[in-house]
N, C-alpha and C positions, 0 to 999 in steps of 0.2 A: 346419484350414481349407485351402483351395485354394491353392499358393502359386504359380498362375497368377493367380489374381485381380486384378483392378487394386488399386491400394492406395486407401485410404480415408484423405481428409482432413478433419480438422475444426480451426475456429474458434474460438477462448477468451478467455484474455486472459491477460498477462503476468503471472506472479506470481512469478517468480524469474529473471534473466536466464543464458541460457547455455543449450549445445544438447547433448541426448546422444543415445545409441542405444542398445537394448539388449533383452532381453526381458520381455512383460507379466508383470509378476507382480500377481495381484489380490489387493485388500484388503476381504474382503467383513466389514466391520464392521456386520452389523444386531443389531440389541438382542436377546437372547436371549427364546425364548420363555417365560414361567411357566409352570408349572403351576398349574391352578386349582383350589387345596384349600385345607381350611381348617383350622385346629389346635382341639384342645381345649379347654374355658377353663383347663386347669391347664398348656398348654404354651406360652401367653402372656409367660411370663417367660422361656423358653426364647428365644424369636424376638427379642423385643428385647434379649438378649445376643449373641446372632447378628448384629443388626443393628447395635449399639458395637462389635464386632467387628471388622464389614466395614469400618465407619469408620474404626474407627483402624490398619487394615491399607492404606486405600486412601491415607489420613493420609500415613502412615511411608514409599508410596510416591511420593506425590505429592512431599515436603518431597524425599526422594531425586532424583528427577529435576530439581529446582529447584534442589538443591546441583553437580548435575552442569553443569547448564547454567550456572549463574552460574561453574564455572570454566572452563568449556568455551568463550562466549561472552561473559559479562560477567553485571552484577547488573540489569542494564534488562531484557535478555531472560529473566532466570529471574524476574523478576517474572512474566510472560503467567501464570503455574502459580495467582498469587493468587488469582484468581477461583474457580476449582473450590477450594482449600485452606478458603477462607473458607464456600463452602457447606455442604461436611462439619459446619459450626454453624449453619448458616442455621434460623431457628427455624420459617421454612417448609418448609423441607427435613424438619428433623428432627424437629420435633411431630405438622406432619403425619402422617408416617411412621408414628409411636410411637401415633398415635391410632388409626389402624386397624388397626395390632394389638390393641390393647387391645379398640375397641368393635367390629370388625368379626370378630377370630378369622384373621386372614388373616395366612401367614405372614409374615417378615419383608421376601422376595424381593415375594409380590405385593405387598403392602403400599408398600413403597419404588414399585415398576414405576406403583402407582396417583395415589400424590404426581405421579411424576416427570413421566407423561404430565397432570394436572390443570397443574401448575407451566408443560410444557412452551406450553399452551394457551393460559394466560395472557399468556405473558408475549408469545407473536407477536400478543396483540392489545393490547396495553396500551400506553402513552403512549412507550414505545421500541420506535418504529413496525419497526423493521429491524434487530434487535439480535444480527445473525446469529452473532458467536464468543460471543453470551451464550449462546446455544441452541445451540450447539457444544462448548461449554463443557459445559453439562448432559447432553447425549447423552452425552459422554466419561464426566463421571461416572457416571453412569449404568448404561452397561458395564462399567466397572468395577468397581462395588458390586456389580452383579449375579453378575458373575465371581466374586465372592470368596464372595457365599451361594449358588449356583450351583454351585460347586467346575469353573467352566470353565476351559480354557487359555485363556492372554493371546491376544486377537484380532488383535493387532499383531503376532504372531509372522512373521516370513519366513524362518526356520531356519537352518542353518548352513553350506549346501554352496552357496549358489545366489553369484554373482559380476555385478555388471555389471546388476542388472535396474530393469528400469524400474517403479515402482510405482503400481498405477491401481485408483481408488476412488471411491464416491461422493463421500466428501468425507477428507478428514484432520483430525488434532488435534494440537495443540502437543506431547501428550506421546508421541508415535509421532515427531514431525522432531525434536525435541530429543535423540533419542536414538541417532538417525539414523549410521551409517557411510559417509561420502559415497563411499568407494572400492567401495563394495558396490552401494550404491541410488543410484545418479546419475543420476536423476531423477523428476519425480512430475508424474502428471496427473489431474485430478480433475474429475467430472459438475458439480459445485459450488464454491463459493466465490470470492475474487475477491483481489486484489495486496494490500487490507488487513486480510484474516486472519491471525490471530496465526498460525497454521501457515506462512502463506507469509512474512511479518515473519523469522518462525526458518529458514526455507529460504536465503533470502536472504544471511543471516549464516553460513548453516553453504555457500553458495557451490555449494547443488546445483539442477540447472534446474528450473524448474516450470510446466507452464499451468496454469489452474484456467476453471471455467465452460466444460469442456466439451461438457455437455449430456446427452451419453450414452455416454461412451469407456467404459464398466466394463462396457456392454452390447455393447459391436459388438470386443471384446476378447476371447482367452481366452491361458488361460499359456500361455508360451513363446513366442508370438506375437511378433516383433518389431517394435518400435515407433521412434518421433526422436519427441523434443521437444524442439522450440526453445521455449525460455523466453523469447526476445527478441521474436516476436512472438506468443506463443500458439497458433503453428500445430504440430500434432502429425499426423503422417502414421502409419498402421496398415497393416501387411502391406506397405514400400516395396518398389518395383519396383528395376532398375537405375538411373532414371534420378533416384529420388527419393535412393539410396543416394550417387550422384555427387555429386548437390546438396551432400547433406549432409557429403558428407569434403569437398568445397569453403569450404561454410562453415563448417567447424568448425577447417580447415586455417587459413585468414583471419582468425579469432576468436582462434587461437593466436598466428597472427602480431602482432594486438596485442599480444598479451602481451607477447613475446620485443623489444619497442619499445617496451614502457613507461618501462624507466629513463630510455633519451634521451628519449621524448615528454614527460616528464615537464618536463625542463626545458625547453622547449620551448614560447614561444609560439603560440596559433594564429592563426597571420598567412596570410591569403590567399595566392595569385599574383600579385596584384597590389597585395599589401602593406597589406593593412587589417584591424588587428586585429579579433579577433572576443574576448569573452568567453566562457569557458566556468565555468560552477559547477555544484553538483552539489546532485542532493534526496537528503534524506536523510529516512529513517525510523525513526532510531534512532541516539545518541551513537557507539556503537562503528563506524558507518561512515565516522565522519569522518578516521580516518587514512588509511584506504586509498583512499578517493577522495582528498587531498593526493599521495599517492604516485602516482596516475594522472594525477595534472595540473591538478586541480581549481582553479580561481581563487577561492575563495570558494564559500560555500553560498548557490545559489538561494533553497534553497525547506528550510526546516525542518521539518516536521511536528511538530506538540507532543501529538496526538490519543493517542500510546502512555501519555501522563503520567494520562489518564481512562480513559476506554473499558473496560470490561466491570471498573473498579473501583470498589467500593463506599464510598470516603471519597474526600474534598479533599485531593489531592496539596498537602504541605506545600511550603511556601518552600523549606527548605536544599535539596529534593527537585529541585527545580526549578533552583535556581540552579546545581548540581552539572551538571546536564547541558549547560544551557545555556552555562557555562562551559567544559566539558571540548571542547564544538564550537567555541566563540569563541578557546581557546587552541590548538586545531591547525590554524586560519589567523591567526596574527595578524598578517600584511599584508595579508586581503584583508574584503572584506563578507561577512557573514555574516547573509543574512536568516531571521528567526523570526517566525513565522506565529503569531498568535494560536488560541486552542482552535477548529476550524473544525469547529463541534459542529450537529448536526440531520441532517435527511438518515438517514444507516446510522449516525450518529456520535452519539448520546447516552449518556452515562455513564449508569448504575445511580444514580448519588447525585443526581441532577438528574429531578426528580418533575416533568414535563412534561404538560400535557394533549394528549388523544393527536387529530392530527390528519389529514385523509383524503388532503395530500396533503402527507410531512412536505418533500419536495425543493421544494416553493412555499413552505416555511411559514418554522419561525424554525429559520432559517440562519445558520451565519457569524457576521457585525456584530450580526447582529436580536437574539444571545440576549443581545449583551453587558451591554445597558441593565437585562435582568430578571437577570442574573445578577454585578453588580456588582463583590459579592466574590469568587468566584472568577477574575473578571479582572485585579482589585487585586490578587492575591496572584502571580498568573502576571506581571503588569508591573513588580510591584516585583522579583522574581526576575531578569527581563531587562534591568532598570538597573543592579541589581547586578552580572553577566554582563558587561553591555558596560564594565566596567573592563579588562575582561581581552583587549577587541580587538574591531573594527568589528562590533557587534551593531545589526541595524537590524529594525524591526516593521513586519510586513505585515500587515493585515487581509484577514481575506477577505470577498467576497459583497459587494464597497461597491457603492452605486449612485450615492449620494448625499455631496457636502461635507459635510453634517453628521452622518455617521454616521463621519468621521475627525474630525469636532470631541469626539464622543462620546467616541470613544477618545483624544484630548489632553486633553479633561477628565481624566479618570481615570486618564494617563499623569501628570499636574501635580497630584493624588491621591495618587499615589503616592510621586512626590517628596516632595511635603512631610511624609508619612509614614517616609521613608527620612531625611532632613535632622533631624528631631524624635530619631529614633533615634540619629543619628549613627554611621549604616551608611555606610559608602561605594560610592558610583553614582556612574554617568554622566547628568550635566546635560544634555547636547545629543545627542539621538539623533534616528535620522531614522525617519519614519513612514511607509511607501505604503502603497498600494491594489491589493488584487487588483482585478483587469479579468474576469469570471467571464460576465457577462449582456449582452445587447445592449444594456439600457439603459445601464450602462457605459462599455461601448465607443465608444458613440454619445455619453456626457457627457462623454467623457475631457477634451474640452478643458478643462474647469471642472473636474473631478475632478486636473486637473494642476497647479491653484492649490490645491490644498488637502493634495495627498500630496507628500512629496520624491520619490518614484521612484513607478513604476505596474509593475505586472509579469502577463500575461498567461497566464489558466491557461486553458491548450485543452482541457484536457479539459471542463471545465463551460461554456466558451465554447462551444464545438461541440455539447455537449448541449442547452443554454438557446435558442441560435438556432435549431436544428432540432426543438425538442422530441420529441431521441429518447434513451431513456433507452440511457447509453453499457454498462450494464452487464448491457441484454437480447440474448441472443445471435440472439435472432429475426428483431433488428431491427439486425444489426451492420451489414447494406447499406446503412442509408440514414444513420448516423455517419459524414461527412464533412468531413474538414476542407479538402478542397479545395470545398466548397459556396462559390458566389460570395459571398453574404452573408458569408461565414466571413471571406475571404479582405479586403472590403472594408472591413469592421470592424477589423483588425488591422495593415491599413495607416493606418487611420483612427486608431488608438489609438498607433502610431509616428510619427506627421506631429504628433500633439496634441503627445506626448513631446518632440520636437524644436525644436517650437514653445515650449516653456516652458522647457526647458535642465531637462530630468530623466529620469531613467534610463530606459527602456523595457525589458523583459528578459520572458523567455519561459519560461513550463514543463509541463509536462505531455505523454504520449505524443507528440505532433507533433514536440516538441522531441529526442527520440530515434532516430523515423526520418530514416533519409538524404533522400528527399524531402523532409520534414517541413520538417525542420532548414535546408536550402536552396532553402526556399518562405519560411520565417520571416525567414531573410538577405535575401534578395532584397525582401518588402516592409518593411524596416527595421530590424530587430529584429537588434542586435549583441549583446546580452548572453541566452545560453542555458543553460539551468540542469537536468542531464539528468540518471538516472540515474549510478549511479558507475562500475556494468561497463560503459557506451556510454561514457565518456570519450575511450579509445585512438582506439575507432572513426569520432568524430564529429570528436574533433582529426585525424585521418588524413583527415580529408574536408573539413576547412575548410582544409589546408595544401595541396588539392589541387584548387581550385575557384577562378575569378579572380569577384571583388564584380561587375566592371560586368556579365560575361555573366548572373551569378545574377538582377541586377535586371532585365534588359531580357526575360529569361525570363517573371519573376513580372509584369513590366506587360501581358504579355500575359495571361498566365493570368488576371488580373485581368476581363478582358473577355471573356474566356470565359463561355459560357451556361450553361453546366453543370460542376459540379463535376469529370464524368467527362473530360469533356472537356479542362479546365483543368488535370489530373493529364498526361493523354497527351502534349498540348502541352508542357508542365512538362518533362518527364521525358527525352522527345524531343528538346528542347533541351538538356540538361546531358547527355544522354550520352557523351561524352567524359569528366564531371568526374567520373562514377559511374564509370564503367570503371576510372579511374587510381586512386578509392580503395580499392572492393571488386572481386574477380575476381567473373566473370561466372558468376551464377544464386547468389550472396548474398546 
């Protein structure tokens, strides 16, 4: 390619934080082609030994890279591997398969390739409307199997001489990042997927950048090509020029310097300039992150995710399963809050063991609170787990998707169910725990006054807030312009849901993408919103920016911005006023 060319940048979305450079190397994973022939009837028996074969080859490597990861990262994340392990028996998978050898004559490879594409068909239209690491899942295996009847080389290969490259694909799989050498491959960009694929979950952990939901980066790419991907905001530049190169040793220069200020920031309140504390906590999606966000400064866990305990598995996460985690996060802060989110399941998020009817539009449908009522016991069993947990240090339960008081009565029902189930046992729990409300919808945001009598704390997730009130879906790249959270609606709801907060004496606190940018973050302060709950690797950067920002300018900012007409407008204004607090935390074009 031309290396006059202007550089080519594209739009995604965060799937790993952190920024690199380096050259494209492509990962062109497509399914191998079959051949289409057909066996004898007497070589029948031949193919489905072939095809136990491949299984138990793909078996042996699968459990191998599950061993590797569970010491590499921990036993949460070598669980993701369960899914494909458990299929290799799926009696879909595998009767299938066996039948058309048998009745069809077709070897073992077409045979599998025919299951896997009917399988594949099925299941994007079946009652888990959006089950995309399920059908990532199958792809992978798939390849795999095929490879092994096939007699092809591992498609995952990147070989042995190459240093420093950037890896870009239509999509990736758990067992290509898990095995990953971050000194080598530091970093990944991908046409596909999005921050809660199990691939980018293991990226995350193993600390190398990632966008995802690029669009088309594996097409407007070729090796050696160099490339930047900032993982912090999904933006990935191709072929940079000088000036995009400067950028990026600037912020990558910046990005280090947190680092090298973490131990002091760590201890380290975030108190303004003019002396008002702010809170910081951190989301987590996954136990093993809760040390290292404490070690960066973490006040407590915002926001828990519990979605990895279901999601693309096929049984009811058992109790000890559960309380083990939930406790391993309550005892690496046990001075501060620790919020856990109930299963925040529908949408992209339905488990395999939950037989749903399949709906046309599942982000309207049953959400959140909605599933809890029809799925009782699975709730009972996640709440009993989190009473048990909260002995061990300030464990508090959010719901998500409330709109309404009595869908937090719903869940004290069945939190005082659970009790008296733990009491009978004579297990030991925490008696008094506190209950909020996510704030997700406008009808929320708009009810919080009343929604403040009924939760102990309310806490604001912007990403669904900003989807619901604009009805734009935040995860189409089409339509990334018109996801705004400086939208006034946006803007006036959230002051609305911190004036409600304040007015009832309960927590108000903040999380989602907004709450990571620098803008974001001192748009959320300035209309109320003290307790922010970020990512782990934005901790440095975010505390460097509240210790460097005075509260009263922040707000007299955001009252304006408030009455701004337009979102774009209310960003400019915004922004143009705190330039000074931006300058002292980040160097200029970070």
């Amino acid at each position: 390619m031309n290396d006059t060319a202007a550089p080519v940048v594209l739009k995604g979305f965060s799937a790993s934080e952190g920024i690199a450079r380096g050259p494209v190397h492509r990962i062109d994973r497509d399914v191998p082609e079959v051949p289409r022939v057909t066996v004898p009837p007497e070589g029948g028996a031949r193919e489905l030994e072939r095809f136990r074969r491949a299984r138990a080859r793909a078996r042996q490597e699968l459990e191998g890279i599950k061993r590797q990861t569970a010491a590499r990262l921990g036993p949460i994340e070598a669980r993701i591997f369960d899914p494909q392990i458990l299929m290799l028996d799926d009696p879909e998978v595998v009767e299938g398969t066996r039948r058309y050898i048998s009745e069809n004559r077709l070897t073992a490879a077409r045979a599998f390739d025919w299951r896997m594409l009917e399988l594949k068909d099925r299941w994007s239209r079946t009652s888990h409307p959006m089950v995309l690491d399920r059908l990532n899942d199958l792809d992978d295996l798939k390849v795999r199997i095929l490879g092994r009847l096939l007699g092809l080389p591992d498609p995952w290969g990147i070989g042995d001489g190459e240093h420093e490259i950037v890896a870009v694909a239509k999509d990736l799989t758990p067992s290509f990042v898990a095995l990953l050498d971050p000194s080598r491959v530091v970093a990944l960009a991908t046409d596909r997927g999005t921050r809660t694929s199990h691939w980018a979950i293991l990226a995350r952990s193993l600390e190398v950048p990632a966008a995802a939901g690029l669009g088309d980066v594996t097409d407007r790419t070729a090796d050696g090509q160099a490339i930047i991907v900032d993982g912090w905001s999904g933006r990935v530049v191709i072929g940079p020029d000088a000036g995009e190169e400067e950028r990026f040793e600037r912020r990558r220069a910046a990005i280090r310097g947190w680092g090298h200020e973490t131990p002091a920031m760590a201890r380290e309140e975030a108190v303004t300039l003019d002396r008002q504390a702010i809170t910081l906590r951190v989301n987590l999606d996954l136990p093993g992150e809760a040390a290292r966000a404490r070690a960066l400064g973490a006040r407590g866990v915002g926001l828990f995710r519990t979605e990895f305990l279901v999601v693309g598995r096929s049984t009811v996460p058992e109790e000890e399963e559960q309380y083990r985690a939930y406790r391993e996060v309550a005892e690496a802060f046990p001075s501060h809050p620790v919020l856990i989110r109930t299963f925040d399941l529908g949408g992209d998020k339905f488990p395999v063991f939950l037989r749903t009817p399949a709906e046309d539009n599942p982000f309207l449908g049953r959400r959140g609170v909605r599933v809890c009522p029809d799925e009782p016991e699975l709730f009972l069993i996640q709440l009993r787990a989190m009473l048990r947990a909260a002995v061990h240090g300030d464990l508090r339960i959010m719901v998500p998707l409330v709109n309404t008081g009595t869908e937090i009565e719903t869940v004290r029902e069945l939190l005082a169910m659970a009790q008296d189930h733990l009491e009978s046992e004579d297990l030991p729990f925490e008696r008094s725990i506190e209950v909020g409300a996510m704030i997700e919808t406008p009808a929320a945001a708009l009810a919080a006054p009343g929604l403040a009598t009924h939760a102990d704390f309310l806490s604001i997730g912007t990403n669904d807030l900003v989807q619901y009130t604009l009805a734009v879906d935040r995860t189409n790249t089409r339509l990334a312009h018109l996801f705004d959270p400086f939208h006034p609606a946006v803007l006036r709801q959230i002051s609305l849901v911190a004036e409600a907060g304040r007015a009832a004496g309960v927590e108000v606190s903040a999380c989602g993408e907004m709450a990571t940018r620098p803008l974001g973050v001192l748009l959320l302060l300035g209309l109320g919103v003290d307790v922010l709950s970020v990512a782990w690797r934005s901790l440095p950067g975010i505390g460097r920016m509240v210790r460097n920002c005075r509260l009263d300018e922040i707000r007299a900012a955001a009252a304006a911005a408030l009455e701004a007409p337009t979102g774009a407008e209310a960003k400019r204004h915004f922004a143009a006023s705190l330039q000074p607090t931006l300058e002292r935390s980040f160097p200029r074009g970070t």
